[in-house]
BAVODO-111498 format. One record per residue (C-alpha): residue in one letter; x negated, z, y negated. Coordinates in Angstrom, 1 decimal, decimal comma, m for minus. Each point is the difference from the previous one (the first is absolute). Last residue first. Layout:
// BAVODO-111498
+------+--------+--------+--------+
! keti !      x !      z !      y !
+------+--------+--------+--------+
!    A !      X !      Z !      Y !
...
+------+--------+--------+--------+
***
This chain:
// BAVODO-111498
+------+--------+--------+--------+
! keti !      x !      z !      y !
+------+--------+--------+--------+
!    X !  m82,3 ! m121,8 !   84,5 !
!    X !   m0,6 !   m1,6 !   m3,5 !
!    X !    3,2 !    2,0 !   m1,2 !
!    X !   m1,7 !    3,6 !    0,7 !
!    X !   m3,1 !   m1,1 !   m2,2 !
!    X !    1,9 !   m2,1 !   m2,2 !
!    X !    3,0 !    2,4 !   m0,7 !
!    X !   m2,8 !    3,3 !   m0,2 !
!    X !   m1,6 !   m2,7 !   m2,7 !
!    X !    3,1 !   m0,1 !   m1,9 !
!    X !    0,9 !    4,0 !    0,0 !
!    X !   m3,8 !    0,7 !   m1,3 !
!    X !   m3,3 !    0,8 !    1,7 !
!    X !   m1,7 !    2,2 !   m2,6 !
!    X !   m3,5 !   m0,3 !   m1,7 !
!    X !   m1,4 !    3,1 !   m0,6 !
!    X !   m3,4 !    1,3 !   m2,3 !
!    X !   m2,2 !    2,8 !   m0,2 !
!    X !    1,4 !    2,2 !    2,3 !
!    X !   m2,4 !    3,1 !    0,0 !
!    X !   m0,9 !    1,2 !    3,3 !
!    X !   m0,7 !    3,8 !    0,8 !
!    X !    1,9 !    0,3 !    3,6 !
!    X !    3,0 !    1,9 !   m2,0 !
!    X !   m0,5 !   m2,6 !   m2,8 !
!    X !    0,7 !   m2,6 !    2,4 !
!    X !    3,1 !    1,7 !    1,2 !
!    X !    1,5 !   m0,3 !   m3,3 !
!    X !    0,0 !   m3,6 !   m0,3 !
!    X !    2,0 !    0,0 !    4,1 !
!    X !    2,4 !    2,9 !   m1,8 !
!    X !    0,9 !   m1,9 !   m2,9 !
!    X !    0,5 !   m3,1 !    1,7 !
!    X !    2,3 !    1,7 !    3,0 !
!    X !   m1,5 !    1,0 !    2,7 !
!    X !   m0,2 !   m2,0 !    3,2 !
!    X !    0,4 !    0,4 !    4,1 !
!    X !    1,5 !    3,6 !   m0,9 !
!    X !    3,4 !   m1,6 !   m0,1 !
!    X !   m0,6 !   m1,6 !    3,7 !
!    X !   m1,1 !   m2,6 !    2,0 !
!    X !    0,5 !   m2,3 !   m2,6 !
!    X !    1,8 !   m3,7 !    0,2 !
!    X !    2,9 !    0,6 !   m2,7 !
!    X !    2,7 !    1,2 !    2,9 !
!    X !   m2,4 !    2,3 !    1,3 !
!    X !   m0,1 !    1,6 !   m3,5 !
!    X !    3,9 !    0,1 !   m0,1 !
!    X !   m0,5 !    1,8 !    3,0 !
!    X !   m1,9 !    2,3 !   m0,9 !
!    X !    2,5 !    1,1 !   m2,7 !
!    X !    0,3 !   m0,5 !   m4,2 !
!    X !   m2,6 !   m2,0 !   m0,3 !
!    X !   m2,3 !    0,5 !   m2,6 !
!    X !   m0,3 !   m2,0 !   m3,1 !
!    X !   m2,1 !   m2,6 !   m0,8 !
!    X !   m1,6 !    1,0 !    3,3 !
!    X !   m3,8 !   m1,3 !    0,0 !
!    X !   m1,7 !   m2,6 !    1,9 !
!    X !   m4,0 !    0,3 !   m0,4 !
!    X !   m2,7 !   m2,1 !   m1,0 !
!    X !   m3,8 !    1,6 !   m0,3 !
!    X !   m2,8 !   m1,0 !   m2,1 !
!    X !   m2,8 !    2,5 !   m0,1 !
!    X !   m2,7 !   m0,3 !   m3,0 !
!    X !   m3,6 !   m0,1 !   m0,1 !
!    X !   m2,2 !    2,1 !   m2,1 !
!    X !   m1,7 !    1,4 !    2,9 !
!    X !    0,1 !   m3,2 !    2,8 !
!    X !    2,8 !    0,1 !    2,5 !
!    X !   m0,2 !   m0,1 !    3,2 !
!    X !    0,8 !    3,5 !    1,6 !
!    X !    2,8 !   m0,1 !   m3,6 !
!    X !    1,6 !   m2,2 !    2,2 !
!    X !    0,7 !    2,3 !    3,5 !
!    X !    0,8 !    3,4 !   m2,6 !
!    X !    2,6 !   m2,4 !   m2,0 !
!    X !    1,5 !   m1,3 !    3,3 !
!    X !    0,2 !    3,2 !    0,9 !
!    X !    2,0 !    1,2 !   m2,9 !
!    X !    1,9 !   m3,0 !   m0,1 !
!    X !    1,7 !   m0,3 !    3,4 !
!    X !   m1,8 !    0,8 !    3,3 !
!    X !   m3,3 !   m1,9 !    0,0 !
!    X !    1,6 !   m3,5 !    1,2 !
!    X !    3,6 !    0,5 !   m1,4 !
!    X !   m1,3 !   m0,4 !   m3,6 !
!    X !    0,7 !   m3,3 !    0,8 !
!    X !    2,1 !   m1,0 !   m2,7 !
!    X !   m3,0 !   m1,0 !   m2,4 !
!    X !   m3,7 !    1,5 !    1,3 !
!    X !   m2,6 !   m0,4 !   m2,7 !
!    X !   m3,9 !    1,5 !   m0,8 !
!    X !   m1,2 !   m1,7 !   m3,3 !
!    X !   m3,5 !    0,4 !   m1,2 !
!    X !   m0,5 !   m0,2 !    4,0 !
!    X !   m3,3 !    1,3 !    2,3 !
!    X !   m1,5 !   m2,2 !    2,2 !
!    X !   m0,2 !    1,7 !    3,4 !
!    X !    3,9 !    0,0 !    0,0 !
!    X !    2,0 !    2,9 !    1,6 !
!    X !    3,0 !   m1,4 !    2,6 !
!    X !    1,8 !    3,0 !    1,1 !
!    X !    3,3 !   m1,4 !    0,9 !
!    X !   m1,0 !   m4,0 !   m0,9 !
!    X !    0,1 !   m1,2 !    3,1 !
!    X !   m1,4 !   m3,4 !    0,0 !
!    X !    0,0 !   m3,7 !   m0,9 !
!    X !   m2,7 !   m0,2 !   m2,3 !
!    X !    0,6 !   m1,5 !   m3,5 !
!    X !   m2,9 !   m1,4 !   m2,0 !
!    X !   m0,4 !   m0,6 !   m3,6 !
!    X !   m2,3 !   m1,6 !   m3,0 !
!    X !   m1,3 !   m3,1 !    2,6 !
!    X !    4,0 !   m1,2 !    0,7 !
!    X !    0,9 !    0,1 !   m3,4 !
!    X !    0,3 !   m3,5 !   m0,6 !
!    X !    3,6 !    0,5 !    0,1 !
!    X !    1,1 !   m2,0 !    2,7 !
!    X !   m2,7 !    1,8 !    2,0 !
!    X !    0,9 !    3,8 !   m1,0 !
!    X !    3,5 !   m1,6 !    0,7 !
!    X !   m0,8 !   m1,4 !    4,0 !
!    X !   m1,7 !    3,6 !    0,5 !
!    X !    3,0 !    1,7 !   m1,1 !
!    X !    2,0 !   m1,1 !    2,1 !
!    X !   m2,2 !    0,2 !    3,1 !
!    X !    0,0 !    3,5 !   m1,2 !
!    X !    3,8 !   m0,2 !   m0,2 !
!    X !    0,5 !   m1,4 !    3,6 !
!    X !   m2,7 !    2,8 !    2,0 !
!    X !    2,0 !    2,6 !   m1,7 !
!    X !   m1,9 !    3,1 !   m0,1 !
!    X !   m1,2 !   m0,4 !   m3,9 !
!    X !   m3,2 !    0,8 !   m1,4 !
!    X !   m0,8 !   m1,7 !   m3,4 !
!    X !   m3,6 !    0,1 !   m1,7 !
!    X !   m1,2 !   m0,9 !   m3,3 !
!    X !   m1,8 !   m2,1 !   m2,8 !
!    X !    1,8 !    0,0 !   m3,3 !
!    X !   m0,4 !   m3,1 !   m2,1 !
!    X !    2,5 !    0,9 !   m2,3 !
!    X !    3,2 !   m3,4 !    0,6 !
!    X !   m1,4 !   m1,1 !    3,1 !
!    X !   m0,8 !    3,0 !    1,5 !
!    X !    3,0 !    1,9 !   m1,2 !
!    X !    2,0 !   m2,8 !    1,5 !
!    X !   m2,0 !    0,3 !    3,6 !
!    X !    0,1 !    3,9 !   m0,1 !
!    X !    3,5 !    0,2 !   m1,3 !
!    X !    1,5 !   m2,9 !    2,5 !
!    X !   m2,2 !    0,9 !    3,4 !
!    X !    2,9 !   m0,3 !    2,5 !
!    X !    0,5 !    3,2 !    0,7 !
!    X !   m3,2 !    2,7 !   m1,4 !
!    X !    1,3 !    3,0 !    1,8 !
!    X !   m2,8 !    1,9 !   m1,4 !
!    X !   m1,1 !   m1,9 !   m3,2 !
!    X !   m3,8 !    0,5 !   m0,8 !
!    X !   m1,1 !   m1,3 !   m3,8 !
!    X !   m3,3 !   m0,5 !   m1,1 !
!    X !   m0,2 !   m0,7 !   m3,7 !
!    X !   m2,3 !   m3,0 !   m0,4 !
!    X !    1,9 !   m1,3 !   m3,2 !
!    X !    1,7 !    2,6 !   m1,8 !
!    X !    3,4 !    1,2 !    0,7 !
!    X !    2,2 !    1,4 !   m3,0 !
!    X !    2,6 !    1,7 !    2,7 !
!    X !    2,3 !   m0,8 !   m2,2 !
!    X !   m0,8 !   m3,7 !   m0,1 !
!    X !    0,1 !    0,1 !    4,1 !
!    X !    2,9 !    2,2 !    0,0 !
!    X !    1,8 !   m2,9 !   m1,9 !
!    X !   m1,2 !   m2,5 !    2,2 !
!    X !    1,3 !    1,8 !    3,0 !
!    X !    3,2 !    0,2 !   m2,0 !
!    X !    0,1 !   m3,9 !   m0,8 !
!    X !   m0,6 !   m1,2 !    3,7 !
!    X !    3,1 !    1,9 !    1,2 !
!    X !   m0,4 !    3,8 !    1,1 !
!    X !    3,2 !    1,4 !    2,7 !
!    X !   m3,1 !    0,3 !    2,5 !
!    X !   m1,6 !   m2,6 !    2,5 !
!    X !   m1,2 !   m2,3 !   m2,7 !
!    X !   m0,1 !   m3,4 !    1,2 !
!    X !    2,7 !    0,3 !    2,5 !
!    X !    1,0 !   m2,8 !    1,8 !
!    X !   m1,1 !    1,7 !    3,7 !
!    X !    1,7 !    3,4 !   m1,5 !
!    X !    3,2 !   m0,2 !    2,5 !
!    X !   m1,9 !   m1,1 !    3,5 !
!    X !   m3,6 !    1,8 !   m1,0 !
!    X !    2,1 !    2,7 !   m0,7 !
!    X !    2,3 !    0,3 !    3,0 !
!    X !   m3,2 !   m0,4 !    2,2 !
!    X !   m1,0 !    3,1 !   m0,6 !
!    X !   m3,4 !    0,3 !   m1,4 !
!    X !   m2,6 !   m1,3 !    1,8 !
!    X !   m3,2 !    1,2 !    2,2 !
+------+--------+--------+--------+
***
């Protein structure tokens, strides 16, 4: 099992395989106010950044799933160049479906919510492993405004207009399912540029 090629071709120097840079994912880690010991699960885990820097710089312990047999190598080789190596583990796998044994203070899936559906059943898949009290972490693209055809929406890499809401509408839809959003961290206009750029 692997992900398209395509990927592991265009996201082989990628870190951080969503428009985040170091600084963000650091930022959701202070927001997120982790404690040492937190267990964290990341569906669609990449190369391991926010699980191995979160495990350095919090002392979380965790588990990342990813399909691609290159970015869980990845992410391996930086758990170990980080000394981290004996607080997480990253199993190359299929993470459609994947419920943890263990169960997570933090459940996570950023831009993959593709493996359960979109967000509301990737939502339903995490909160399977997540502890009571624990909190959901999800990353999503959103229109900034919507476009005005389908095929301007093509044109910009969706499938189609319905693909996303707009950021109203995604915060919204949490409610609906009886979340509260307790805190957000968005992907800016420079980080899209290094994401995109870097491929």
């Amino acid at each position: 099992m692997d992900i398209p090629r395509i990927f592991n071709i265009t996201e082989s120097a990628h870190r951080i395989h969503d428009p985040f840079t170091p600084e963000k994912l650091a930022t959701l880690g202070a927001a997120l106010r982790l404690e040492s010991g937190t267990r964290v699960l990341d569906l669609g885990s990449g190369s391991g950044e926010m699980l191995c820097t979160w495990a350095r710089d919090y002392g979380v312990t965790g588990t990342g799933i990813d399909m691609s047999q290159l970015f869980t190598e990845q992410a391996r080789l930086r758990a170990e160049e980080l000394g981290v190596a004996d607080q997480v583990e990253f199993i190359h796998g299929d993470a459609t479906g994947y419920i943890s044994d263990d169960k997570a203070g933090v459940a996570a899936c950023l831009g993959a919510t593709w493996i359960a559906g979109g967000v509301i059943g990737t939502i339903e898949l995490l909160a399977r492993s997540l502890r009571t009290g624990g909190i959901i972490l999800i990353g999503e693209p959103y229109w900034r405004q919507l476009p005005p055809t389908e095929d301007v929406a093509r044109g910009c890499l969706a499938g189609s207009i319905s693909d996303f809401l707009t950021l109203p509408e995604l915060l919204a839809s949490f409610g609906h399912l009886g979340y509260d959003v307790v805190e957000m961290v968005l992907a800016d206009q420079d980080s899209w540029d290094r994401y995109e750029a870097a491929k």
